[in-house]
C-alpha positions, 0 to 999 in steps of 0.5 A: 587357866592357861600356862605354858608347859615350859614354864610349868617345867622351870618350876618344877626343876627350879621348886622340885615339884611333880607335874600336877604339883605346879599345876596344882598350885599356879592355879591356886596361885591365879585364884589366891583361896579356893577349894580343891574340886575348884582347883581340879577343873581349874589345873586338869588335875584328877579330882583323885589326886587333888587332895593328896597333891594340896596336903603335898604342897602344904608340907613344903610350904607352898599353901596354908590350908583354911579351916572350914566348909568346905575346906579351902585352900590359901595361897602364900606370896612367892616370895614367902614360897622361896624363903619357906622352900630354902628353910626346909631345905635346910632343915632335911639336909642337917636331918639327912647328913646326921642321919648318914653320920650315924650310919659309920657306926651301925651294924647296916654299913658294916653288912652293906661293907660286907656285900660289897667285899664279897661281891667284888671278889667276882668282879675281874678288874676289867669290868671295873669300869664306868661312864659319869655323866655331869660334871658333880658326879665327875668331881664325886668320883675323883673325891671317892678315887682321891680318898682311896689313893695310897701311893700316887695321884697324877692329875692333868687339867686345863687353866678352867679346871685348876679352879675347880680342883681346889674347890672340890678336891683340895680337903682329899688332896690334903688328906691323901698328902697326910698319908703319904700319897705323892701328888702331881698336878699338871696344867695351863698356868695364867694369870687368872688361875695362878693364885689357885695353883699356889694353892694346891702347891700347899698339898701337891706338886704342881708344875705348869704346862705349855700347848697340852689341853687334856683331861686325865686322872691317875690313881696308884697306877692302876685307875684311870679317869678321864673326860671326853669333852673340851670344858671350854664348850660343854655345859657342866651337866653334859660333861661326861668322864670315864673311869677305868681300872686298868693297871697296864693302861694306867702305867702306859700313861703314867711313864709318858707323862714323866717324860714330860714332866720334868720340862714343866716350871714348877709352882711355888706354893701361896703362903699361909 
């Protein structure tokens, strides 16, 4: 059995497999039952590996296997696969997310905590400072700034990246606003983001700007986040930001945009 290496590498992304996992299992899948020395010959996989690779597959979901000698192994329609995968998948995440609720009240997060106190105590502000590549981790960064924030949060965004902001930042946004955080939002105000700029006027000022296209975020004057590429030709997983605890810098930045600031038209909020 012959199967592409590019296609063996979209199962893998799209199922989450192994290499020898989809081996493994397209050539169950182009046999329908078969043993597992069978599929060994059949997918070049070690004859070692075969058995713990078919006990792999059968856990998620990907084959039933036949009672019997010798044991065999049945393949499922890929259908059957997809709707078996997404409901595990389900049930993991609630597992994991209940497992990380539990840990807000355990002595491990108080000792982690710990850990990281003590050590950012030798840490100089400067080394404070790292590259996020992917546009996900980007917006998880901004969350976790955004959720600390105590005073101020001044963000700069283009027309496409409003969008986004409301998605994945509007429940931070809203809490920092109950804290009392000031937040300012600038960008391009168009027709096709306008209702999600009222929005965001619900838990910030938001004020539209003409002829500037930047990618920037200010926290508390003294962190600074901003990306390096154009959204309008970057695939989100290659957008790459960077993040810098840097007060001099920061302030530098934050006192020029309040020059500006008052010339843009301010956004009325959408009503409820």
């Amino acid at each position: 059995m012959i199967v592409k290496e590019e296609f063996l590498g979209r199962l893998r992304k799209i199922f989450d497999l192994n290499l020898y996992e989809v081996k493994v299992w397209t050539a169950l899948l182009s046999r329908g039952v078969s043993t597992a020395g069978e599929l060994s010959n059949i997918s070049d996989v070690p004859r070692s590996r075969t058995y713990d690779i078919l006990e792999s597959l059968e856990k998620k979901g990907f084959i039933v296997m036949k009672l019997g000698k010798p044991i065999k192994f049945v393949a499922l329609k890929p259908e059957e696969v997809i709707e078996r995968v997404k409901r595990n998948l389900v049930v993991d995440a609630r597992e994991k997310s209940k497992r990380l609720e539990e840990l807000k009240g355990d002595d491990v997060l108080k000792e982690l905590s710990t850990l990281f106190t003590q050590g950012v105590k030798f840490v100089e502000p400067s080394d404070l400072s790292g590259s996020l590549r992917g546009r996900n981790n980007i917006y998880n960064h901004m969350d976790m700034l955004v959720g600390s924030a105590e005073k101020t949060v001044t963000i700069v965004t283009t027309a496409d990246g409003i969008n986004r902001k409301l998605e994945a930042l509007m429940p931070s946004l809203d809490k920092a606003r109950r804290r009392g955080v000031k937040i300012r939002i600038a960008a391009p105000i168009t027709e096709a983001n306008e209702k999600y700029a009222r929005e965001l006027a619900r838990v910030a000022e938001v004020r539209a700007v003409k002829g500037l296209h930047a990618r920037f975020s200010v926290i508390d004057s003294e962190q600074l986040m901003f990306m390096l590429l154009d959204d309008q030709n970057i695939h989100p997983s290659y957008d790459v930001g960077v993040w810098i605890n840097t007060p001099f810098f920061a302030r530098a930045l934050e006192q020029m945009f309040e020059l500006a600031w008052k010339d843009f038209k301010p956004i009325k909020a959408s009503r409820k």
